[in-house]
Structure formats: structure tokens, C-alpha cells
C-alpha positions as CSV (number, residue, x, y, z in Angstrom):
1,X,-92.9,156.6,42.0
2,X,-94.7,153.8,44.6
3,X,-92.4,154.6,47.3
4,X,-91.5,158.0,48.5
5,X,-88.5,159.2,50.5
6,X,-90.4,160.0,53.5
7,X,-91.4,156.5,53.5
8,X,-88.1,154.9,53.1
9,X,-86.7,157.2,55.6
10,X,-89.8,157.0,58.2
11,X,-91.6,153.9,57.9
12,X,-89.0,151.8,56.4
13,X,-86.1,153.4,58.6
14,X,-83.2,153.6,55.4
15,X,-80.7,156.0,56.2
16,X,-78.0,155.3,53.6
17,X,-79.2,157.5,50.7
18,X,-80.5,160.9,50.6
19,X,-83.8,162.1,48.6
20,X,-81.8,163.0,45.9
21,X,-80.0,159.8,45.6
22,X,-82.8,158.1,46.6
23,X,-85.2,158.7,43.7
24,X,-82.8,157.4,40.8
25,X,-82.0,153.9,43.2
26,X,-85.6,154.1,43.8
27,X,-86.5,153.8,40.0
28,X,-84.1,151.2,39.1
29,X,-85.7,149.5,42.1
30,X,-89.1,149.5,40.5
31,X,-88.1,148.7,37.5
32,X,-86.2,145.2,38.6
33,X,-89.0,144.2,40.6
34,X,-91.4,145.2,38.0
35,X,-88.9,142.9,35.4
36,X,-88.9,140.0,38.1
37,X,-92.9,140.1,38.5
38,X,-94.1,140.8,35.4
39,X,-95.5,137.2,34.3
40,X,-98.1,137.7,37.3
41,X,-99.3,141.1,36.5
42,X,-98.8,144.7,38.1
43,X,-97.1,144.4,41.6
44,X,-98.0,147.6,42.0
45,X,-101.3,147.5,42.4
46,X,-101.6,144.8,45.4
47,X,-102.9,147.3,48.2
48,X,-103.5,144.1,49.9
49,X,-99.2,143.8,49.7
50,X,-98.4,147.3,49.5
51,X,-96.1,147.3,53.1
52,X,-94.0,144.4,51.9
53,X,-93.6,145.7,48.2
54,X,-92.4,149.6,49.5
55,X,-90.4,147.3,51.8
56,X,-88.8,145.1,48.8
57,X,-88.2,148.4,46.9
58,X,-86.5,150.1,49.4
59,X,-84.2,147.3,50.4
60,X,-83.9,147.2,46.3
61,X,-82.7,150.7,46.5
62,X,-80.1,150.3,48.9
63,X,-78.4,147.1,47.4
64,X,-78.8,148.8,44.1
65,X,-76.9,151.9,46.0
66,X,-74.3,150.4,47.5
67,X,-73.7,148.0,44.1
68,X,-72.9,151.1,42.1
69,X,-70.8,152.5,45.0
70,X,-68.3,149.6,45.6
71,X,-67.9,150.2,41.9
72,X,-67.5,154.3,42.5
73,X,-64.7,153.7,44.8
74,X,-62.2,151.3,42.7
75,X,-64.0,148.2,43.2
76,X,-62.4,146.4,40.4
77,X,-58.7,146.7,42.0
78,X,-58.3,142.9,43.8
79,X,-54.5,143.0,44.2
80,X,-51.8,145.7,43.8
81,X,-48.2,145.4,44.6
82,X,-45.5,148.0,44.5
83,X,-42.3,148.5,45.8
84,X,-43.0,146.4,48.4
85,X,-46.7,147.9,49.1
86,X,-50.1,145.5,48.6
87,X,-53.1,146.9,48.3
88,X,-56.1,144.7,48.0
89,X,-60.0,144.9,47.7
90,X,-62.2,142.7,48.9
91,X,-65.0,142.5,46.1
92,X,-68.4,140.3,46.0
93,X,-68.5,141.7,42.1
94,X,-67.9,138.1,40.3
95,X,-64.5,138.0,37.7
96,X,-66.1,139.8,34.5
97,X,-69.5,140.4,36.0
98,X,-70.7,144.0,34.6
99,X,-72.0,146.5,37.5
100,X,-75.4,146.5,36.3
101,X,-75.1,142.5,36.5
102,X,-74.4,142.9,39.9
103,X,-76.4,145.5,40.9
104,X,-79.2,143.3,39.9
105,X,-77.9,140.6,41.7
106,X,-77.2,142.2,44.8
107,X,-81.1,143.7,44.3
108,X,-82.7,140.1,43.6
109,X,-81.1,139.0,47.3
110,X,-82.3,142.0,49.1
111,X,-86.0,141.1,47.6
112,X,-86.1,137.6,47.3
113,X,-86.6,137.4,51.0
114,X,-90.0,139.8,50.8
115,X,-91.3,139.1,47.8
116,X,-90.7,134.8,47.7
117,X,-93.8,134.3,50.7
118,X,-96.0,136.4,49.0
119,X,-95.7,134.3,45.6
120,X,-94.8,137.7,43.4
121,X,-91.8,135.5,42.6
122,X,-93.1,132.8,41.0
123,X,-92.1,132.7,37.0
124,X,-95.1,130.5,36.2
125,X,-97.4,133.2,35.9
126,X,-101.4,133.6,36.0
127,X,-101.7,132.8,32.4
128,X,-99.8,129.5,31.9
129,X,-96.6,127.1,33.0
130,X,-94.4,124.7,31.9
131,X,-96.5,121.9,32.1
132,X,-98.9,122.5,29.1
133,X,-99.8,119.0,27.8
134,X,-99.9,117.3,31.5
135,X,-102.7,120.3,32.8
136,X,-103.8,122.1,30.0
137,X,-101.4,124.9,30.8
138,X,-103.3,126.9,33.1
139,X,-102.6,127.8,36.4
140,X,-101.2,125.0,37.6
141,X,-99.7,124.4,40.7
């Protein structure tokens, strides 16, 4: 794995998981951002990045965490009424959105922030873009 528990406990300062938890979030973590930044090569191996990428994974890990919790704990119930008695949820999950769906969603806002200014993000990727018979379809910017 890139990033370590001591790290994400030390360095980064996370206290929601614990190493066991924190080693599966952690993988689906890598995994996303590898998915997101895969048109621009191995994220992974910027050194000159590396503090901002543990960074992104860890907060990666802990939306990714907390997505699968909500769902854990009855995150589907909105609205229940019995007898008099209402019970509601208050949910970010979207109507008929799975909980991977919004795991990843909740993971893709809790990187976006870190990984946008470094240009990790960008979906044009070092090999060609959209704009193939204006500039030849390399690296344009």
C-alpha cells in the first residue's frame, strides 16, 4: 500500500478508522484515485507530490469509511411512521444511488480539492485530448 497507518494516524492526523479498518478503506482509496488518474500515468510514483497524494488517499479513506457506515446503520430508512411514532434519516445517499456509487462520490469530493491544483485531475491525459483535428491531438492545452 502507498500510505500506511502510522501515516494516516501521525502525519495526516485521521483518527476515525483503526489499522484494521484502515487498510481495506485504504485500498479502495488507491484504487479510485488510481481509476480517476489513470489517463496521466502512475500517481504513485510522483515523489515530487507524494505529501498531497498520501493526503488525498487518506481523506479517500475516511469518506469511503463513513459512505459504507451511514449504509451499516440503516441509512436507507428516510421516513417511518407508527402508531403515532416518526422516525426519520437524514441521508446525502441520492434516491436509487448504490453504496458503492456513493462511496465514490463522497471519495471524489474529499480528493478533488488535493488532487485538482496539482493537475492529477485532468481527463485529457499526456497522450492526447479532445481536440484532435484543431492541434494534432497532443498535449494540448
Amino acid at each position: 500500500m502507498y500510505v500506511d497507518f502510522a501515516y494516516y494516524s501521525d502525519t495526516y492526523g485521521g483518527s476515525l478508522l483503526t489499522e484494521a479498518e484502515f487498510s481495506g478503506a485504504a485500498r479502495d482509496a488507491e484504487n479510485y484515485i488510481r481509476y480517476l488518474t489513470y489517463l496521466n500515468g502512475d500517481i504513485f510514483a510522483d515523489m515530487a507530490q507524494a505529501g498531497v497524494i498520501k493526503s488525498a488517499v487518506c481523506a479517500a479513506a475516511d469518506a469511503c469509511y463513513m459512505a459504507r457506515r451511514e449504509q451499516e446503520q440503516g441509512g436507507n430508512l428516510k421516513s417511518e411512521s407508527k402508531d403515532g411514532l416518526s422516525v426519520s434519516f437524514v441521508v446525502a445517499r441520492k434516491d436509487g444511488e448504490s453504496v458503492d456509487g456513493y462511496a465514490k462520490r463522497c471519495m471524489y469530493q474529499a480528493v478533488r480539492p488535493q488532487l485538482l491544483p496539482t493537475g492529477w485531475l485532468s481527463r485529457r491525459g499526456k497522450v492526447g485530448c479532445t481536440h484532435g483535428n484543431e492541434c494534432g491531438g497532443y498535449n494540448c492545452l
